[in-house]
mmCIF file of the N, C-alpha and C atoms, coordinates in Angstrom:
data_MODEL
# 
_entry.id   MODEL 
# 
loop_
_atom_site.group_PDB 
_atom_site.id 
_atom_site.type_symbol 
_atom_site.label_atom_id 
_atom_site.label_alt_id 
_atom_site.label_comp_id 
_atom_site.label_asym_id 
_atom_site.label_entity_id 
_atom_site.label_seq_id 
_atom_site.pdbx_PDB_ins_code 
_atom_site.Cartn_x 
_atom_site.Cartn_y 
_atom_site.Cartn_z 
_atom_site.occupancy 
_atom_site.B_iso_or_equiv 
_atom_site.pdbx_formal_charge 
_atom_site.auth_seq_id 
_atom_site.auth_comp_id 
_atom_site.auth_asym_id 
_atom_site.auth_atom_id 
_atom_site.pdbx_PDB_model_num 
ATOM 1   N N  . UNK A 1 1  ? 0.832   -1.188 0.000  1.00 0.00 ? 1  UNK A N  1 
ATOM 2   C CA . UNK A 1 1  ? 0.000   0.000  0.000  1.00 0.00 ? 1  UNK A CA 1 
ATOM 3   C C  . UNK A 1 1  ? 0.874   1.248  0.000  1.00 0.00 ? 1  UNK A C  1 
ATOM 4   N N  . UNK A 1 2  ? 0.684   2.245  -0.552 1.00 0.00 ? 2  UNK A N  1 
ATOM 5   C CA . UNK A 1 2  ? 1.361   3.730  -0.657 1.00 0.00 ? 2  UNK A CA 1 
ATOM 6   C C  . UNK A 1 2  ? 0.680   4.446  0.490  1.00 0.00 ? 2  UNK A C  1 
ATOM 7   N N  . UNK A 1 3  ? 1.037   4.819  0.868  1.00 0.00 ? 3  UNK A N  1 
ATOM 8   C CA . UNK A 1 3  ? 1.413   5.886  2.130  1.00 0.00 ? 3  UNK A CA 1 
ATOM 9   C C  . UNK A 1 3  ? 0.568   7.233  1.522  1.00 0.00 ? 3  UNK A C  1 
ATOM 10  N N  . UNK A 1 4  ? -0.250  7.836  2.426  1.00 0.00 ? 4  UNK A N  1 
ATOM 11  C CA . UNK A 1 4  ? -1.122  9.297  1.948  1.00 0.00 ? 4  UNK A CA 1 
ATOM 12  C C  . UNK A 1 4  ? -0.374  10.084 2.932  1.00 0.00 ? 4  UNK A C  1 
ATOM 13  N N  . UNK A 1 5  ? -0.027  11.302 2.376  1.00 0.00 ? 5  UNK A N  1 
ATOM 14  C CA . UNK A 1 5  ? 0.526   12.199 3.020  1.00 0.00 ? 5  UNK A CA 1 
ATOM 15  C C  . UNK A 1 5  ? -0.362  13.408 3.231  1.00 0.00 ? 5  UNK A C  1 
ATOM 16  N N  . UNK A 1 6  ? -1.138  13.630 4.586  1.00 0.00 ? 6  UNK A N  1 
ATOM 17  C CA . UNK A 1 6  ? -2.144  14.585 4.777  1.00 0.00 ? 6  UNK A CA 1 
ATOM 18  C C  . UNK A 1 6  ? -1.472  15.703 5.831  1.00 0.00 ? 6  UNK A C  1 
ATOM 19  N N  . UNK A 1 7  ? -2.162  16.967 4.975  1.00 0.00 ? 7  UNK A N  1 
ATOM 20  C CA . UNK A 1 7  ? -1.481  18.008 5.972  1.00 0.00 ? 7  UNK A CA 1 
ATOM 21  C C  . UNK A 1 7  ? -2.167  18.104 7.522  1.00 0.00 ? 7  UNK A C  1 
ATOM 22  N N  . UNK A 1 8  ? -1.164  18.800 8.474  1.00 0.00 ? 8  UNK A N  1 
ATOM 23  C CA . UNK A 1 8  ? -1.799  18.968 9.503  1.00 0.00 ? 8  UNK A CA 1 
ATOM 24  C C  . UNK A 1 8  ? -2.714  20.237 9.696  1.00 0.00 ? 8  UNK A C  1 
ATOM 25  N N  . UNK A 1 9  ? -4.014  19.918 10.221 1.00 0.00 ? 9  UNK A N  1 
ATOM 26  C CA . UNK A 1 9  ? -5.129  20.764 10.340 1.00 0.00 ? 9  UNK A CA 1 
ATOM 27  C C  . UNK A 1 9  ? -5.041  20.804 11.553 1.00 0.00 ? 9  UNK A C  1 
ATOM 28  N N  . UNK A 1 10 ? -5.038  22.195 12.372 1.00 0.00 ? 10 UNK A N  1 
ATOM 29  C CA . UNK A 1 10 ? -5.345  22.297 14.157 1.00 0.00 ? 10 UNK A CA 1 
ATOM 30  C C  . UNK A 1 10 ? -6.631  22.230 14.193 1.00 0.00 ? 10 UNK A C  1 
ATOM 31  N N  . UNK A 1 11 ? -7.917  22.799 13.409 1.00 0.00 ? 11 UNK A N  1 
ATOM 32  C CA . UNK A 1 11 ? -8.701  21.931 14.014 1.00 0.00 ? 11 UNK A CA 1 
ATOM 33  C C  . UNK A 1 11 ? -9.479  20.460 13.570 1.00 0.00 ? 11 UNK A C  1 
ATOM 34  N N  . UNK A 1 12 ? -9.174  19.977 13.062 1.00 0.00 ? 12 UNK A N  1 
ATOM 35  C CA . UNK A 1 12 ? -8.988  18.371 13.033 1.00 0.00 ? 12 UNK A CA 1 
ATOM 36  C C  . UNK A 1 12 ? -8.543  17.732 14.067 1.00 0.00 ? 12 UNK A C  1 
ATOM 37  N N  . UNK A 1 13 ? -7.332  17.905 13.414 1.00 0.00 ? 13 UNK A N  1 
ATOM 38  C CA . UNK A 1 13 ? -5.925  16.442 14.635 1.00 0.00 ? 13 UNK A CA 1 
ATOM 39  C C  . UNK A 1 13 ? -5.548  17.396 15.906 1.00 0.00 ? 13 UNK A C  1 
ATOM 40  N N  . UNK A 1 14 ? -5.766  16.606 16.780 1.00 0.00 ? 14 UNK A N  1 
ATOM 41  C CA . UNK A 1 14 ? -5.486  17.506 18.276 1.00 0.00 ? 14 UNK A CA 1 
ATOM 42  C C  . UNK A 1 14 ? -3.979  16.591 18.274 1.00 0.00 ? 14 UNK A C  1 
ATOM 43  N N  . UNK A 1 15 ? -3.081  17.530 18.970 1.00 0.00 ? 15 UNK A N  1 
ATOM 44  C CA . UNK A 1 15 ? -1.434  17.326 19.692 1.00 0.00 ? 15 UNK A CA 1 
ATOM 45  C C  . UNK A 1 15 ? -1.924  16.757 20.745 1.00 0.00 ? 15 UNK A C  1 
ATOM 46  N N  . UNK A 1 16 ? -2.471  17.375 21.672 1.00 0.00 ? 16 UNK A N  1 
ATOM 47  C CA . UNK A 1 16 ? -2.576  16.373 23.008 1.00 0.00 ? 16 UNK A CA 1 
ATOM 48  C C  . UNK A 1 16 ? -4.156  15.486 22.876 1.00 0.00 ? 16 UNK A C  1 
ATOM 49  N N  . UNK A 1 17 ? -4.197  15.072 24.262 1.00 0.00 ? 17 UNK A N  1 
ATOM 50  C CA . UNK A 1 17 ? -4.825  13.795 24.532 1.00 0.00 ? 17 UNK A CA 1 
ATOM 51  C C  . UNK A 1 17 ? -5.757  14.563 25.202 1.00 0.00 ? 17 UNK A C  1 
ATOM 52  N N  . UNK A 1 18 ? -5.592  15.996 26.040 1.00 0.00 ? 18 UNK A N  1 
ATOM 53  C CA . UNK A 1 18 ? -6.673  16.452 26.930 1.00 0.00 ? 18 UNK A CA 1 
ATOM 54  C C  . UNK A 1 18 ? -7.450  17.414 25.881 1.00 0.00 ? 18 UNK A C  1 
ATOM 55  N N  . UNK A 1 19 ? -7.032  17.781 24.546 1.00 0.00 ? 19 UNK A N  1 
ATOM 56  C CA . UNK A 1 19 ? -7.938  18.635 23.810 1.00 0.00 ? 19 UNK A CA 1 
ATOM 57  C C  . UNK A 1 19 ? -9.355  17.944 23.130 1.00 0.00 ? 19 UNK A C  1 
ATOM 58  N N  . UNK A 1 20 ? -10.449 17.918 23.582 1.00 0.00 ? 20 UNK A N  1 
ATOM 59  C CA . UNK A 1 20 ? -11.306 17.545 22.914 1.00 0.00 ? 20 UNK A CA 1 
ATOM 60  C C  . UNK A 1 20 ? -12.008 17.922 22.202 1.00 0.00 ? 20 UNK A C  1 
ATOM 61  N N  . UNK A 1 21 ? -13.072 17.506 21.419 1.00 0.00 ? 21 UNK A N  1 
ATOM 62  C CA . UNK A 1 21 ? -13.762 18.089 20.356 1.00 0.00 ? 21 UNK A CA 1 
ATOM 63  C C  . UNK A 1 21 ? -14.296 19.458 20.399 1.00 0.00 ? 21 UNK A C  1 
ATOM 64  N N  . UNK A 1 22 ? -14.999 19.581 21.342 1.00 0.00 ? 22 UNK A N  1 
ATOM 65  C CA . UNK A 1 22 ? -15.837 21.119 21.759 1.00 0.00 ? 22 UNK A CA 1 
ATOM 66  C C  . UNK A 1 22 ? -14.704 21.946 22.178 1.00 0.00 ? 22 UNK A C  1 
ATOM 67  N N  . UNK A 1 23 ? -13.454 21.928 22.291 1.00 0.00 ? 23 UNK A N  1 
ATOM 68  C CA . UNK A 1 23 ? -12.632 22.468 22.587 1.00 0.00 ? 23 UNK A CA 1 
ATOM 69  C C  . UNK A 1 23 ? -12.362 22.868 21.434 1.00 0.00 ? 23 UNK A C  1 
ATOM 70  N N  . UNK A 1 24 ? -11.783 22.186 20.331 1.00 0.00 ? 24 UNK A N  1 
ATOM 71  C CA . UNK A 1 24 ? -11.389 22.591 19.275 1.00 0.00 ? 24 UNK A CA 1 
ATOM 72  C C  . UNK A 1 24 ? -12.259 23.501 18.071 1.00 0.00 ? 24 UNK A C  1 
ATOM 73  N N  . UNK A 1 25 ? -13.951 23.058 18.740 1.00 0.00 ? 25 UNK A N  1 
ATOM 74  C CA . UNK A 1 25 ? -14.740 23.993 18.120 1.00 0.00 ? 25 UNK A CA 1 
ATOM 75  C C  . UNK A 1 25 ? -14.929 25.578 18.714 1.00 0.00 ? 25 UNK A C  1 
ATOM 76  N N  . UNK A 1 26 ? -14.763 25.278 20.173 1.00 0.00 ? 26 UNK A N  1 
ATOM 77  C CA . UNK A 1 26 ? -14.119 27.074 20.790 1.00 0.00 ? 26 UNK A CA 1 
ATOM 78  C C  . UNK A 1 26 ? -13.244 27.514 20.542 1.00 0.00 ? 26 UNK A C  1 
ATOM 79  N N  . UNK A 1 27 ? -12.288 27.033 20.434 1.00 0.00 ? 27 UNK A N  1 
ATOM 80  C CA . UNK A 1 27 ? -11.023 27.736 19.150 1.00 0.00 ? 27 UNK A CA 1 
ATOM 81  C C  . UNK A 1 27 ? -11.450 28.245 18.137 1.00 0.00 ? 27 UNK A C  1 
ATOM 82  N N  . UNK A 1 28 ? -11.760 27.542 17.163 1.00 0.00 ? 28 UNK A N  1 
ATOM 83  C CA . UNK A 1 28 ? -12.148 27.731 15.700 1.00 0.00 ? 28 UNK A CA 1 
ATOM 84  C C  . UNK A 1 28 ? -13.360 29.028 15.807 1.00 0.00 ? 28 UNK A C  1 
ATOM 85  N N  . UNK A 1 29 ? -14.262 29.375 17.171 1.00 0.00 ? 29 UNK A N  1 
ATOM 86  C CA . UNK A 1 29 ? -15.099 30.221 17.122 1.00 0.00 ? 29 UNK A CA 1 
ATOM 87  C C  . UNK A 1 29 ? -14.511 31.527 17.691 1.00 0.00 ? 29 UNK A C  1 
ATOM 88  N N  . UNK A 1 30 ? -13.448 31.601 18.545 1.00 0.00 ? 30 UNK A N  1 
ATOM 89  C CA . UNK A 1 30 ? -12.433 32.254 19.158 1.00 0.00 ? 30 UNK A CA 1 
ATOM 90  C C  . UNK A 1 30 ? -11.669 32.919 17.521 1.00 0.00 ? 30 UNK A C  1 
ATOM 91  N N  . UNK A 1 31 ? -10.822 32.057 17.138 1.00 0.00 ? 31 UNK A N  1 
ATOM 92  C CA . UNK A 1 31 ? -10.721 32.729 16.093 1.00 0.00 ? 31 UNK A CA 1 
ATOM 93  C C  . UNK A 1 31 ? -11.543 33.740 14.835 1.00 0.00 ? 31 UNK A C  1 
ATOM 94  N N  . UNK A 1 32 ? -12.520 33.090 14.662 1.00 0.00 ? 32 UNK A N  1 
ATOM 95  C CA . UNK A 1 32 ? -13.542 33.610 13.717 1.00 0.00 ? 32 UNK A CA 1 
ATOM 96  C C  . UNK A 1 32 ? -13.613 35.302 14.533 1.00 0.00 ? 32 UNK A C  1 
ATOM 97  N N  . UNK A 1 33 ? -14.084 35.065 15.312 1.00 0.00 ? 33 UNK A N  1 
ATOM 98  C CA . UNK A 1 33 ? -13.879 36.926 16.209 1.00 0.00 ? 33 UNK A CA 1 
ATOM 99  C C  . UNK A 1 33 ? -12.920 37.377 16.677 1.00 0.00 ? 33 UNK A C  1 
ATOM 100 N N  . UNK A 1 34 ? -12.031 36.900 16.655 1.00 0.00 ? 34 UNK A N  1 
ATOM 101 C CA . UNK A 1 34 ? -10.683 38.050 16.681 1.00 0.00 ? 34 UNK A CA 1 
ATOM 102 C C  . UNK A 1 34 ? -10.283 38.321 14.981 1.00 0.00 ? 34 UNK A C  1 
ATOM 103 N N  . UNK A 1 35 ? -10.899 37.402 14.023 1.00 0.00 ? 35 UNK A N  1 
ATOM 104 C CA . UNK A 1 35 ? -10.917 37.987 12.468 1.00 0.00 ? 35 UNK A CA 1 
ATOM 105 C C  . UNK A 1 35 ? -11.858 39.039 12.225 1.00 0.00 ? 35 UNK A C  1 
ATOM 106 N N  . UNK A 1 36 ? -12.758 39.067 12.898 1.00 0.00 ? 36 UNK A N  1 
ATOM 107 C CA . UNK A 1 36 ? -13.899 39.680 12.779 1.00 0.00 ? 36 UNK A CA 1 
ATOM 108 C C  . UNK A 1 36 ? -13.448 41.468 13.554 1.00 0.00 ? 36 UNK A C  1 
ATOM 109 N N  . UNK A 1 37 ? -13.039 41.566 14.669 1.00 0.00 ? 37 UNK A N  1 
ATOM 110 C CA . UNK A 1 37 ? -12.086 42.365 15.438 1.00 0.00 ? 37 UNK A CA 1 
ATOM 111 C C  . UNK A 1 37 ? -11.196 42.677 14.573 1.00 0.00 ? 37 UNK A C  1 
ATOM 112 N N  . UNK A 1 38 ? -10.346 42.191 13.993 1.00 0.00 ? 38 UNK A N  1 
ATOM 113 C CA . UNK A 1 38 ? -9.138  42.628 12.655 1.00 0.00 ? 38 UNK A CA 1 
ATOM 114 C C  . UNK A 1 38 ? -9.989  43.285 11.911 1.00 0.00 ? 38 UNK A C  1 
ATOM 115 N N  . UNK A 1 39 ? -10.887 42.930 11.286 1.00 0.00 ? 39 UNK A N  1 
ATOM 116 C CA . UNK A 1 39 ? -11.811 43.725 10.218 1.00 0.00 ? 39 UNK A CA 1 
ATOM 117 C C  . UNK A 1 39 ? -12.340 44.749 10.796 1.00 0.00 ? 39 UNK A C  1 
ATOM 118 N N  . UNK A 1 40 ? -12.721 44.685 11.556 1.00 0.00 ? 40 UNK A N  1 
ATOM 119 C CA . UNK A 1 40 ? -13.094 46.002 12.113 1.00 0.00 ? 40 UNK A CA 1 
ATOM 120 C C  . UNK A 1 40 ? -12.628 47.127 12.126 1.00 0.00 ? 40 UNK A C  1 
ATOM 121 N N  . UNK A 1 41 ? -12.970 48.712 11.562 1.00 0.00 ? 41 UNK A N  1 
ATOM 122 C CA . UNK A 1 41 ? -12.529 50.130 12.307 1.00 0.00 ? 41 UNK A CA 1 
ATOM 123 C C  . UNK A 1 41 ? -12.619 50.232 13.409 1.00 0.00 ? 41 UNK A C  1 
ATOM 124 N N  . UNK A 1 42 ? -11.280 50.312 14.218 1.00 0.00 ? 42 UNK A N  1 
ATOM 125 C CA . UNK A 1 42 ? -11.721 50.941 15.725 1.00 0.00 ? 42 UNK A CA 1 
ATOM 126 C C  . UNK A 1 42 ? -12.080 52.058 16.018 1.00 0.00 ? 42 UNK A C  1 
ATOM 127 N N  . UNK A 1 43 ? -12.281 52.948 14.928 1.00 0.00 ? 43 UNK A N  1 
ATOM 128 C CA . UNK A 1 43 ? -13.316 53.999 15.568 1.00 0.00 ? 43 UNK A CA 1 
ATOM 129 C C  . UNK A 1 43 ? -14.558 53.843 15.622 1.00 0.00 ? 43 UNK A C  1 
ATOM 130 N N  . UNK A 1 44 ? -14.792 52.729 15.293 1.00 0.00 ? 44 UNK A N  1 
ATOM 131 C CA . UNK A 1 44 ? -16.788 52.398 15.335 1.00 0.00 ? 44 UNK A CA 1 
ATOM 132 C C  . UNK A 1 44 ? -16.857 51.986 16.611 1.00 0.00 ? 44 UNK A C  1 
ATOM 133 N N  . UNK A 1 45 ? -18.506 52.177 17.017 1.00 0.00 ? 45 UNK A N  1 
ATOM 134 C CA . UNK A 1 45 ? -18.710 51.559 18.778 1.00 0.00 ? 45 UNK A CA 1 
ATOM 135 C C  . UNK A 1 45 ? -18.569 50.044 18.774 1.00 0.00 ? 45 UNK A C  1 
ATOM 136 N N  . UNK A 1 46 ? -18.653 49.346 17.254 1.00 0.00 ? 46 UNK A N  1 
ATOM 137 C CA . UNK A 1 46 ? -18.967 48.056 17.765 1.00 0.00 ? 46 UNK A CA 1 
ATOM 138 C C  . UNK A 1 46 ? -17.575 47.310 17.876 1.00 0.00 ? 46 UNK A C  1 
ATOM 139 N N  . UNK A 1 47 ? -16.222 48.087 17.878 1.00 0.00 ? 47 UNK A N  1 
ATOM 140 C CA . UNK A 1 47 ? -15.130 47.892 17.804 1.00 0.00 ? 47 UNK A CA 1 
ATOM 141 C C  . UNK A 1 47 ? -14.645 47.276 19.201 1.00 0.00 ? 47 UNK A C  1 
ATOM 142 N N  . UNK A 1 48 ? -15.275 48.236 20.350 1.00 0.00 ? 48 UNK A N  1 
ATOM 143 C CA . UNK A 1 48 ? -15.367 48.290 21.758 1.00 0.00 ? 48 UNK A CA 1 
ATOM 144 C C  . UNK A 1 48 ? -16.466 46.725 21.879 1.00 0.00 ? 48 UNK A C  1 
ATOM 145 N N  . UNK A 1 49 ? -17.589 46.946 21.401 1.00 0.00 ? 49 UNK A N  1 
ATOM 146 C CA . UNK A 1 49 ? -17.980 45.766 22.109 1.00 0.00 ? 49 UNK A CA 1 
ATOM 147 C C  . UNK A 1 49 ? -17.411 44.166 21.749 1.00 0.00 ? 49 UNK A C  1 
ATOM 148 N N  . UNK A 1 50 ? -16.646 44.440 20.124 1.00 0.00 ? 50 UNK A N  1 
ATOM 149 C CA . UNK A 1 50 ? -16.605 42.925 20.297 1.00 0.00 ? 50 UNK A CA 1 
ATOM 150 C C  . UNK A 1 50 ? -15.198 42.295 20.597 1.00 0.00 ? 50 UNK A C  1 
ATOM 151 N N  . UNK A 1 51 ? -14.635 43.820 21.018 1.00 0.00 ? 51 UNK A N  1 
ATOM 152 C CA . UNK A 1 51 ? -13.387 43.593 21.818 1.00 0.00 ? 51 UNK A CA 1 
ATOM 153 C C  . UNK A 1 51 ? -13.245 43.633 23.401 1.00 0.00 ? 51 UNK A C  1 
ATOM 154 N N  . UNK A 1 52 ? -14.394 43.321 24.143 1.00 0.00 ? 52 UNK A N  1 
ATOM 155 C CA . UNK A 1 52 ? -14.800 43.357 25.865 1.00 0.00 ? 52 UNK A CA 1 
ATOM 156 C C  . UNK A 1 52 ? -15.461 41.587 25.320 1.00 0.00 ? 52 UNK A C  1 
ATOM 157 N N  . UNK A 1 53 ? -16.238 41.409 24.127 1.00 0.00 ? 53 UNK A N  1 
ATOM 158 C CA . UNK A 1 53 ? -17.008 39.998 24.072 1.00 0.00 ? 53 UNK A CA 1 
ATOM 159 C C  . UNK A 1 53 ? -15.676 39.177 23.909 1.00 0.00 ? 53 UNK A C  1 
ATOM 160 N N  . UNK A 1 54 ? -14.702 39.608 23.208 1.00 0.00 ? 54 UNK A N  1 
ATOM 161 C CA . UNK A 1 54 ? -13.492 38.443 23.146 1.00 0.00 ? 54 UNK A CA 1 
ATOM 162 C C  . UNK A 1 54 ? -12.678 38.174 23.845 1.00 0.00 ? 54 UNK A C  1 
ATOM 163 N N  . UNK A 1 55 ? -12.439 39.452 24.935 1.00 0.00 ? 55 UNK A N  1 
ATOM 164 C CA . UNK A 1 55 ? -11.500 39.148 26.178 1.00 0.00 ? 55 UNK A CA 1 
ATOM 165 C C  . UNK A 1 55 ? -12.495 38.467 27.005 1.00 0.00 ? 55 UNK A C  1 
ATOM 166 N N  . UNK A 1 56 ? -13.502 38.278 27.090 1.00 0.00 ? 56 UNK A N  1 
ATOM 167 C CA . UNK A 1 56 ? -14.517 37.546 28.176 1.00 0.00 ? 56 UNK A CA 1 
ATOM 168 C C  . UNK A 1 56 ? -14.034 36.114 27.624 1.00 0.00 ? 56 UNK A C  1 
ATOM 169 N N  . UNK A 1 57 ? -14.352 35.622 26.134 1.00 0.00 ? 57 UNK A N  1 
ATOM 170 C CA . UNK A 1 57 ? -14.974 34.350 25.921 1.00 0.00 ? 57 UNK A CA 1 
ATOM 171 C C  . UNK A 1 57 ? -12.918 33.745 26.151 1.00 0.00 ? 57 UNK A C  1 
ATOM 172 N N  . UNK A 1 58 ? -12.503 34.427 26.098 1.00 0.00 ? 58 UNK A N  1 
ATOM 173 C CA . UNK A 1 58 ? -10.774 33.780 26.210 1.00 0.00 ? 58 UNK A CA 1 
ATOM 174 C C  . UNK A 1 58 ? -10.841 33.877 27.630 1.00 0.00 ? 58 UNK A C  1 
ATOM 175 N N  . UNK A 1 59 ? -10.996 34.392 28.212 1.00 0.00 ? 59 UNK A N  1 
ATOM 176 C CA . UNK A 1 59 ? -10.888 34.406 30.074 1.00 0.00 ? 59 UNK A CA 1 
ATOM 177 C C  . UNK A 1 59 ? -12.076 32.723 30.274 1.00 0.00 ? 59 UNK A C  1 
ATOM 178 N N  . UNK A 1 60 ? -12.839 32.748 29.867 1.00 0.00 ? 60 UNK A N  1 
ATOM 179 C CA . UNK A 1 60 ? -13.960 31.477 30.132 1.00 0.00 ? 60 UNK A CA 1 
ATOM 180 C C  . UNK A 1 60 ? -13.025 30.034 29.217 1.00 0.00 ? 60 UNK A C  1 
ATOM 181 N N  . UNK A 1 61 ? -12.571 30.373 27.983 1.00 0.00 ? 61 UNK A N  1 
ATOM 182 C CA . UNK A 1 61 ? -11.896 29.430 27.274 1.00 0.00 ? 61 UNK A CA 1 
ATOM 183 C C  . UNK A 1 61 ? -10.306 28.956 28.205 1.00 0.00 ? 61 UNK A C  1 
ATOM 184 N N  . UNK A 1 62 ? -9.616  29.962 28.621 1.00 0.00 ? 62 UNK A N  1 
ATOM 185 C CA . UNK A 1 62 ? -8.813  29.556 29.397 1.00 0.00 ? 62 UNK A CA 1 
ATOM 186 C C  . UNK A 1 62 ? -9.065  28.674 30.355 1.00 0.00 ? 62 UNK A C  1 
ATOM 187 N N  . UNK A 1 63 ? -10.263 29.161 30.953 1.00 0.00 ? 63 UNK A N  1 
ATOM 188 C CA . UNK A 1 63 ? -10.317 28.234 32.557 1.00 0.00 ? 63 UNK A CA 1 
ATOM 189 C C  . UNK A 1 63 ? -10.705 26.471 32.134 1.00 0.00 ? 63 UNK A C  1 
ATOM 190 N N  . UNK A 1 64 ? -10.971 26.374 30.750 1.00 0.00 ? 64 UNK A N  1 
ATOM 191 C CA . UNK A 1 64 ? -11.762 25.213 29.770 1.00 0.00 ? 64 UNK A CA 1 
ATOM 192 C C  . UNK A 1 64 ? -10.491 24.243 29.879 1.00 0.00 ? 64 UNK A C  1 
ATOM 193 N N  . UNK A 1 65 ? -9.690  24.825 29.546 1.00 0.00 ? 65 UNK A N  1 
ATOM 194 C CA . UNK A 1 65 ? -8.396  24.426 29.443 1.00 0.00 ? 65 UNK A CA 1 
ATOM 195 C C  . UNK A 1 65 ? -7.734  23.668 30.428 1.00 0.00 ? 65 UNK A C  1 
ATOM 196 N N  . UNK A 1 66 ? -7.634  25.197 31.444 1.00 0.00 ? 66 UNK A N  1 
ATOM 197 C CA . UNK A 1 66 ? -6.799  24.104 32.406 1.00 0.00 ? 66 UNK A CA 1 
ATOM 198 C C  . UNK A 1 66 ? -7.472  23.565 33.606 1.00 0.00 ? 66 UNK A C  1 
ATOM 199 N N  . UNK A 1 67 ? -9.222  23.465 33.442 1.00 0.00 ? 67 UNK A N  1 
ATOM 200 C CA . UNK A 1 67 ? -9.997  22.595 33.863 1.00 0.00 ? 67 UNK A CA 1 
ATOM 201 C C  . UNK A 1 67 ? -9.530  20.959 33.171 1.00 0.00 ? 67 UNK A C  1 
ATOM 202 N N  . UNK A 1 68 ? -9.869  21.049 31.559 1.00 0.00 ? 68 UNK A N  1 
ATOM 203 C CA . UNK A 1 68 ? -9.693  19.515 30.993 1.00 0.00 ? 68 UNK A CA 1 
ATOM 204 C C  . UNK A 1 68 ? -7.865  18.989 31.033 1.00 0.00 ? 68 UNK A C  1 
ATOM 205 N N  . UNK A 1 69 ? -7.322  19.579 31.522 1.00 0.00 ? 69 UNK A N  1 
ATOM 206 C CA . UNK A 1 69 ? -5.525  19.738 31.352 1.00 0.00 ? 69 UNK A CA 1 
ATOM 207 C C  . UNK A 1 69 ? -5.320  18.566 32.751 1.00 0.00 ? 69 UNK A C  1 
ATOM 208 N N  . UNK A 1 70 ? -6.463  18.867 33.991 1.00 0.00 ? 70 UNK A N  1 
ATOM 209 C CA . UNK A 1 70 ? -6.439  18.581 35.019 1.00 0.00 ? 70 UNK A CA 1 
ATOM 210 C C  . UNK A 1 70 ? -6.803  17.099 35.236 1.00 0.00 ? 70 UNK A C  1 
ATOM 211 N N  . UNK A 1 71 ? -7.595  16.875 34.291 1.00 0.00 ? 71 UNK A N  1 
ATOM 212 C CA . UNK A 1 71 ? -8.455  15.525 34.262 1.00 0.00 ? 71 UNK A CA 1 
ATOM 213 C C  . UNK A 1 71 ? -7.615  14.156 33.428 1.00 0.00 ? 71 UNK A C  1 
# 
């Protein structure tokens, strides 16, 4: 048999053993709004809010972490 050579996707193939699925889908949604934040003018108001909504959901995603890190 020949050998398939597939690239690595972060969210696909997890490195560790404690990252699980819903984890890797809060990433992938984590990212999507800090792209969304890049696009943004920061002189608009909604610049402010969805930059207070992304430091929240990373303060809650952190604790996700080294809650499942623990187990």
């Amino acid at each position: 048999m020949t050998t398939k050579l597939v690239k690595f996707n972060k969210y696909k193939h997890k490195k560790s053993t404690w990252i699980t699925q819903g984890l890797l889908t809060s990433i992938r949604y984590r990212h999507k709004r800090y792209k969304q934040i890049k696009l943004t003018n920061p002189e608009f108001s909604e610049y402010a809010i969805l930059l207070v909504y992304l430091k929240t959901y990373n303060s809650i995603l952190k604790t996700s972490f080294r809650k499942a890190k623990q187990i």
